[in-house]
N, C-alpha and C positions, 0 to 999 in steps of 0.2 A: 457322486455329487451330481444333482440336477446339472442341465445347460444352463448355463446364462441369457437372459436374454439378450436379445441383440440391440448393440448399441443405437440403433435408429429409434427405436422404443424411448418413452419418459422413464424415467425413474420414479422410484418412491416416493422423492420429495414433489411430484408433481410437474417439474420442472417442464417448458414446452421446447418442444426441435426449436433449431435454433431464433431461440427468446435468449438476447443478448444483451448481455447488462449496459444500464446506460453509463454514456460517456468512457469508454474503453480511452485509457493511453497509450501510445506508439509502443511501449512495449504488450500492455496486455492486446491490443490491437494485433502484432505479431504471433501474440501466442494461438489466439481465437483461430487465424489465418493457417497455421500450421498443424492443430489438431486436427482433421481433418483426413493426411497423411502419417500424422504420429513425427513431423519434421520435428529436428531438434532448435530452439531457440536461445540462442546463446551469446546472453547479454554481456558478457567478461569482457577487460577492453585489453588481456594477455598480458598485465602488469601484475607479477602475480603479488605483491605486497597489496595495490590496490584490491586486488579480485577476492584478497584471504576473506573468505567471511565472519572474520574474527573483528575486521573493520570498520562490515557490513552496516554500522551505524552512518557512516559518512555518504552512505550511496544515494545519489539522488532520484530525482523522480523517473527517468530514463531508465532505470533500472529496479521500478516500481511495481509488482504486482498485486493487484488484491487477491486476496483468498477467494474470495466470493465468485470470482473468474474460475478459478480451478473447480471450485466446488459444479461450477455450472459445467463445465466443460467435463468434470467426468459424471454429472448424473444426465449429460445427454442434452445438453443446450444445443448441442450444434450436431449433424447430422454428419456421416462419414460420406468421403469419395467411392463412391464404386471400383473395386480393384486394387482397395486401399486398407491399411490397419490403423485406426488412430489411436491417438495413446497422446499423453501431455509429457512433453521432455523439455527439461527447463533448464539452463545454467544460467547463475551469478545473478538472482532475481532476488531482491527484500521481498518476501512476501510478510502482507501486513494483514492483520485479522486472524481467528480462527479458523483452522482449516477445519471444518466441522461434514463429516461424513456419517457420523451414527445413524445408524438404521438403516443406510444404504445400501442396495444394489448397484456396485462399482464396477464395468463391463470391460472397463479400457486400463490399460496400464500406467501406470505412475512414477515416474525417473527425475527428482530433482538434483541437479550436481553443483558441489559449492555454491548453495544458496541458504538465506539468513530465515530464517521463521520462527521470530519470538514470541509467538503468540501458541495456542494447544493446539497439536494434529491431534482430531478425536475421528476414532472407526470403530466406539463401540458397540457392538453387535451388527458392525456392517458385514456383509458378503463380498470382496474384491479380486481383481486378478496381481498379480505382483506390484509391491511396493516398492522401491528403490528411493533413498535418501542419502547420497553420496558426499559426503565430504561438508556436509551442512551445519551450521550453527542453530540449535532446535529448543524450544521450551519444553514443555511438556506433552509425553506423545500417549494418547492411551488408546488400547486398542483390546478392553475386554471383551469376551465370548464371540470374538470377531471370526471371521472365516479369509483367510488368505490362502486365494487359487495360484500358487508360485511362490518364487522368494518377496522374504522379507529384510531387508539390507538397507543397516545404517552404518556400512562402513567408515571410518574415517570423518565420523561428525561429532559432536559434542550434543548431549539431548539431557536433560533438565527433568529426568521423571521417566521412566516408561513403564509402561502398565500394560501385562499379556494375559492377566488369568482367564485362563478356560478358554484363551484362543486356539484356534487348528491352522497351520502352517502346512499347507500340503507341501511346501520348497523346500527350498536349505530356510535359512535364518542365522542374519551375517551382522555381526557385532565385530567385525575383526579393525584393531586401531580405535575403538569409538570410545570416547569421553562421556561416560555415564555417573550423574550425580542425582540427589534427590529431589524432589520438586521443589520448585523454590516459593519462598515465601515465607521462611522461618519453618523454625526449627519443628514448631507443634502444628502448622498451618493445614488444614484440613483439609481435602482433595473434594473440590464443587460435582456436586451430585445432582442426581434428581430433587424435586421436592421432599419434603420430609410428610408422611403422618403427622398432622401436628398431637392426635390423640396418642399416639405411642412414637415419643420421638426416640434416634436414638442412642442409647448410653456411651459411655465412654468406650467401654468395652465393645459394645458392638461396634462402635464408627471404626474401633482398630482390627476388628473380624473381617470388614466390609472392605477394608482399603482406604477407606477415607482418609485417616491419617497414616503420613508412611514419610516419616519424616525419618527416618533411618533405610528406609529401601531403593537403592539405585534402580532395579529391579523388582519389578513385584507380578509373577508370572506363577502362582499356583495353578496348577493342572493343565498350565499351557500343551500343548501336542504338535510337537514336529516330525513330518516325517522324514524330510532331509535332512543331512545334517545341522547343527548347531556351529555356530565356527566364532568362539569370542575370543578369539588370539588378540594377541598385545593387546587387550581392553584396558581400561583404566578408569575403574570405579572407586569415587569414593560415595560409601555408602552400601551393605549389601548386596545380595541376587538373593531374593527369594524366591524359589522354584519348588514349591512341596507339590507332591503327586504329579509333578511334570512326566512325559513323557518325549523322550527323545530315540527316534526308531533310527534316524541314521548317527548314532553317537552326540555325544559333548565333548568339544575341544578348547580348552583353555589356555593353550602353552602361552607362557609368556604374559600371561594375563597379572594385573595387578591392583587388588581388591581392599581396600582400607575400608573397614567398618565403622559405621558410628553409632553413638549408641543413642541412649532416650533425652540426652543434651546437646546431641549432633558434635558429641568431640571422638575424634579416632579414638580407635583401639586399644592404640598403644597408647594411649594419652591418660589415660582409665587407671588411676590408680588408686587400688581400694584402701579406702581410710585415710587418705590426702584430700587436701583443701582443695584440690583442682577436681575432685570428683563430685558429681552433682550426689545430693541426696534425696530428688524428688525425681517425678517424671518418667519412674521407669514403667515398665509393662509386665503383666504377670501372667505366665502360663497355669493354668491348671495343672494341681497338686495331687489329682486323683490319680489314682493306678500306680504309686508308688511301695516299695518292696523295701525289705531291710538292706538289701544290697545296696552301697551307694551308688555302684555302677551300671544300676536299671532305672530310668527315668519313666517320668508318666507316658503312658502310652495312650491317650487319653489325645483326640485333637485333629482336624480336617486339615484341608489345602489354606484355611481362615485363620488358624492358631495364632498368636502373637508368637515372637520367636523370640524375645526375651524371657527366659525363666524367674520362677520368683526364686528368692532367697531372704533370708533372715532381715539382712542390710539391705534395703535399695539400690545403694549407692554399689553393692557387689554385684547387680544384673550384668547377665552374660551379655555379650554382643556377637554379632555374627555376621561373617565374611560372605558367606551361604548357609543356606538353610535351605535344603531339597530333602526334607523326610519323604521317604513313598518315591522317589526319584524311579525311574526309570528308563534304562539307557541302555543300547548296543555296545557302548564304549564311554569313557570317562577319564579325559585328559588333564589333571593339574598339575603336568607337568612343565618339562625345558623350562625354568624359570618360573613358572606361578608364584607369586608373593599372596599371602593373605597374612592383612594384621585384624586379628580375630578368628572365631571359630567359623571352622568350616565342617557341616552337621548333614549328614549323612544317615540319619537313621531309618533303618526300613530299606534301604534302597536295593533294590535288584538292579545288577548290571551282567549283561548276555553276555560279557568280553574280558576286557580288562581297566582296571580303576588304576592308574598310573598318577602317582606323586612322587615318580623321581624329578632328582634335582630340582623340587619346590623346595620355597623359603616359606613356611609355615609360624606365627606367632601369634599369641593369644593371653592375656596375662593370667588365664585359669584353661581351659582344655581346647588346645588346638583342632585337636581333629574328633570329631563322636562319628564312630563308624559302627554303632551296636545294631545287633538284629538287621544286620545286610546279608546279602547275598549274592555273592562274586564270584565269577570264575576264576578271574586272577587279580590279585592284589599286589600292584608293585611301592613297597611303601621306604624308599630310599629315599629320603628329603636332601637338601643339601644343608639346611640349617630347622630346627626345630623348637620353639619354644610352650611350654604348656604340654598338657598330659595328652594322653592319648585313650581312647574308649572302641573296643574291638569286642564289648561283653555281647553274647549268643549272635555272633555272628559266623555265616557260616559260606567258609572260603576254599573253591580247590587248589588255588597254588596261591603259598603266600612267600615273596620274593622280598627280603627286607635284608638288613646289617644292624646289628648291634649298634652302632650310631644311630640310626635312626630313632629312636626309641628315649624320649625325656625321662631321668625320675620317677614318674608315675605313667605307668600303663595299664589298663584295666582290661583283664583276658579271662573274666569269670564265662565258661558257658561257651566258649571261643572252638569253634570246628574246624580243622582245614583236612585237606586231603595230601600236599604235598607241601614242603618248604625246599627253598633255594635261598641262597646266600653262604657267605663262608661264615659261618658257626660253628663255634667246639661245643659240643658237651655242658661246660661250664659255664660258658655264654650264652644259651637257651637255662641253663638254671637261673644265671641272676636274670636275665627275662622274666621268668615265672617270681622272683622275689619283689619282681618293684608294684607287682598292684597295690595300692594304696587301703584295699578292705582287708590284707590280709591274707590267712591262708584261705587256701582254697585247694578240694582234689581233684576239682576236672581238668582242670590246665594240665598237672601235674600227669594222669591218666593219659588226658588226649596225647602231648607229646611223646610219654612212653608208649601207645597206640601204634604212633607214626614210627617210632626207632623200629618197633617189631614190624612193623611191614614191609621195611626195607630190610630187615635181615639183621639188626644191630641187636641184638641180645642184650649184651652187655650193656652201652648205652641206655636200653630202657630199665635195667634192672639202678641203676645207677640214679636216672631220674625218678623210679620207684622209693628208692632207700633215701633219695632228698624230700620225697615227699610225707614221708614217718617221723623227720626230723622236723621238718616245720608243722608238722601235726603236734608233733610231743608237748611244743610251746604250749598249744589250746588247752592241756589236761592239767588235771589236780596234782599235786606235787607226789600223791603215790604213784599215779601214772605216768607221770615225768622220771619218776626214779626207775621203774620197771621198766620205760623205754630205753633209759641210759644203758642198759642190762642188756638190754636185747641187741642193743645197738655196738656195744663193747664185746657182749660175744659172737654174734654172727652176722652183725648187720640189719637186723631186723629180718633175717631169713637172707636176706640178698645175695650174704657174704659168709654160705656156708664153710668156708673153708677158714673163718675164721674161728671155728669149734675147732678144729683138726690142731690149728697153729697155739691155742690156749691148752689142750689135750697133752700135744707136745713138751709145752713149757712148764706142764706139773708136773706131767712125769719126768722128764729129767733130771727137775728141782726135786721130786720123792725119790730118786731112783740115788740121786749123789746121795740124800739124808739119810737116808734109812742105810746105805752102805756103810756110811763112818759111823754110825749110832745105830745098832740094830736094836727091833725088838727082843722082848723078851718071848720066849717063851710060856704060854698060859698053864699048858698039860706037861711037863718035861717027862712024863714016861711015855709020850706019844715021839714017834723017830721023825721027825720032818726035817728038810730042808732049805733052808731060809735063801727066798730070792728076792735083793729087794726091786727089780721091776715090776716081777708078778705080785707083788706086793702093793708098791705103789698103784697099780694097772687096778687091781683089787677094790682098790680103796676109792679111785674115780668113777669106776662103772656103776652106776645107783642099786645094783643087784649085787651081791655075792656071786662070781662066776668061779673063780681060783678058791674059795673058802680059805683063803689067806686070813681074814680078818679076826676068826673067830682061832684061830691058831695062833696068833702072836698080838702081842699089847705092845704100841710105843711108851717109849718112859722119857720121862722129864720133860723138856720141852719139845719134844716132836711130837707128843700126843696133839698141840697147835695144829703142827702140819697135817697130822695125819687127818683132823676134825675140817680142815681146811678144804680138803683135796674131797674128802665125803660129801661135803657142801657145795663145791664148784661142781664136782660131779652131776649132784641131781641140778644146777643150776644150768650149765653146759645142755644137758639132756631137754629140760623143760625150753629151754633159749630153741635150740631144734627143733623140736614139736611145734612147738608158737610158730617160729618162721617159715617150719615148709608148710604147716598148716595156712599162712597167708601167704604164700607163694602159688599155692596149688589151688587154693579159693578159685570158681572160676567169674572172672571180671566181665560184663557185656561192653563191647568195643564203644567206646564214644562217639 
């Protein structure tokens, strides 16, 4: 990153060394007096009910700053002390007006603590050194394609809107405790822009590509980029984080964080119920429909850091809503754990994470699919919630350790395409089967494949052979009723191959049943001048093997009703034999690992 210039320098705005707004009051008088050093000025009178800036409407003039003092004081009104850092540090100030920095070259640091600012902090596409907003009562803050040289920290304040796309964060970025809601001004209220083209104004669609209206986004940070960490512990949003194509190189940490979405009527989540009088039927937002596949578990792929993050649907009134929405995310680590609440989805698609994606002991609800985590890419997945409502989507994603329990897991899971390298958790055998039963499109053989993949790698034979022979059964469902009957067959005498030894055990159980019949009822004789010896195992044995080996057959005829049996045992024979064929022949097929 270039230097900055030096703060004895104008700014962009023109601004001259110190050209002092007229009429300063005793407090902005203090502050002017203290920039200079970077002194803290701290108007609080340590009555903390008084001081909450929740009150901050009651504060009188004493404790009055205008905006237009800081704006000046950080584009360089006022000249630094030699041997000195200045910077503006403020406690328990109203500041009234917009705080308006767009476009600026910001040199000095910026520390408000429990102070009231109802009006816009704007630093879009400003250049700055660290922000700090500490415990503040704030309107709406935007700060698109901006550049912050350090942190950027609204711990512990309440803020009305903030707006980060395509800012760069060389610091941490600290949301930890902050009261984040939508910009105010109703529910459709469009977000004040530049001029319009009045020859191409525009559309509806574009004003919601643009950010303009974001009247469901607490959050609206596409392609933001931090290099420090992110740290939004105990937040408490109602309304979204939208973060598509974000980048976060020192992690995202959520714990504890608490996310209520709202939708295109500004009602929660939970609140959203389709085909109820309480559900709006207008006003929703529609994603493009393109790049869609017959699977229902593949969504458009079709869509920037701009996309609406409502999807379209049949019903209006059924539009998804979303807790988060970070497609293309980007992140060393990903915390929605200890406690995360989200009422709505929380969407995940695309995201590569360098670490691990943790949602244990999250409380996750959504009243159609909680979590979309398709076409990710993770090292480790730990997907232990503490409570889960709504489906879950994990279609062509592709995971080295997936760390999950059988509770985890709603009704419907979508695992078409789904890769991993290792699982942990206590699961049987049986328990990864109904796993692969609840996708809601159906069969499917790569789930079925990749987990038998994974048993053989570890050594489990059996196991995979097992989830092999579940997966010929729920195939069988998909075929025509001759090859539903043929699998029945297959699967009654050997298992579909799996279960060769169940030819041996059927083998067994005719010959003993031909071996007693044929003793009490023997045949007759065909040639009786020929001297033979009548054996009825060799006999029965005879009659199963699809070949004449003994030439018992053509020696002796059953009479009366054994001839049944004996036609019986001829039948299973070549039925036994062909069942074999078939199954080692798809045993011994060779499969390419998933």
């Amino acid at each position: 990153m270039p230097p900055f210039p030096s703060p004895l320098s104008p700014a962009s705005r023109g601004t001259r060394p110190d050209r002092r707004p007229r009429r300063l009051n005793p407090a902005e008088r203090l502050l002017w007096e203290a920039y200079p050093t970077g002194a803290w000025v701290d108007l609080r009178t340590g009555d903390p009910a008084v001081d909450d800036p929740a009150n901050g409407a009651a504060w009188g003039p004493e404790r009055t700053v205008r905006a237009e003092v800081l704006t000046a004081l950080l584009l360089g009104a006022r000249e630094a002390e030699p041997g000195t850092t200045p910077g503006v540090r403020l406690a328990g100030a109203r500041v009234t007006g917009p705080l308006d920095l767009s476009d600026a070259t910001v040199t000095v640091k910026l520390h408000l603590l429990n102070c009231v600012i109802p009006d816009t902090v704007d630093f879009t596409d400003a250049t700055t050194r660290g922000m700090r907003f500490r415990g503040c009562a704030m309107g709406r803050v935007r700060g698109a394609r901006s550049t912050v040289d350090g942190l950027l920290e609204f711990d512990g304040s309440a803020v009305g809107g903030l707006r980060l796309d395509n800012a760069h964060i060389t610091g941490q970025f600290r949301l930890a405790g902050t009261h984040l809601a939508p910009p105010a001004g109703g529910n459709r209220a469009p977000e004040a822009g530049p001029p319009q083209d009045i020859t191409h104004p525009f559309t509806e669609e574009e004003v919601r590509r643009r950010g303009h209206d974001r009247y469901q986004w607490a959050l609206w940070a596409g392609g933001l980029t931090v290099d420090g960490g992110a740290f939004l512990r105990r937040l408490r949003a109602t309304g979204g984080l939208r973060m598509v194509g974000a980048k976060f190189h020192g992690g995202l940490y959520l714990q504890e964080a608490s996310i209520t979405a709202t939708g295109p009527a500004g009602l929660p989540a939970v609140e959203r119920v389709t085909g109820s009088a309480t559900e709006p039927a207008t006003g929703s937002t529609a994603e493009p429909a393109t790049g869609s596949t017959a699977d229902p578990a593949v969504e458009s792929t079709a869509g920037s850091a701009a996309d609406p993050a409502v999807e379209s649907t049949a019903d209006p009134a059924a539009a998804k809503v979303y807790a988060v929405y970070a497609d293309f995310l980007e992140s060393s680590a990903a915390e929605f754990s200890d406690g995360f609440t989200a009422a709505g989805t929380v969407r995940l698609r695309g995201a590569r994470i360098n670490g691990v994606l943790s949602f244990d002991r999250a409380v996750l609800k959504a009243p159609d699919r909680s979590l979309h985590l398709s076409h990710m890419q993770v090292d480790e997945l730990i997907l232990k919630p503490a409570a889960i409502e709504g489906e879950i989507n994990l279609s062509y994603s592709r995971i080295g350790v997936l760390m999950d329990g059988l509770a985890a897991y709603p009704d419907h899971v979508h695992l078409n395409g789904l890769t991993y390298e290792a699982l942990r958790g206590s699961w049987t055998v049986a328990g990864r089967l109904s796993w692969l039963c609840r996708d809601p499109g159906g069969y499917r053989p790569q789930p079925y494949e990749q987990l038998a993949a994974w048993y053989r790698r570890i050594g489990h034979e059996p196991d995979a052979r097992r989830v092999l022979l579940a997966k010929q059964r729920e195939h069988r469902a998909t075929l025509r009723p001759t090859g539903r009957l043929w699998g029945r067959l297959l699967d009654a005498a050997v298992g579909y191959g799996y279960r060769p030894w169940m030819a041996g055990l059927w083998a067994a159980v005719l010959l003993v049943a031909g071996t007693a019949v044929f003793s009490a009822v023997p045949p007759a004789q065909i040639d009786p001048d020929e001297v033979r010896h009548f054996s009825a195992f060799v006999y029965t044995l005879d009659l199963l093997v699809p070949v004449s080996v003994f030439e018992q057959r053509g020696a002796w005829e059953p009479v009366g009703w054994t001839q049944w049996l004996a036609w019986t045992l001829v039948v299973s024979g070549w039925i036994l034999a062909t069942a074999l064929i078939a199954g080692a022949a798809r045993v011994l097929r060779p499969t390419s690992a998933p």
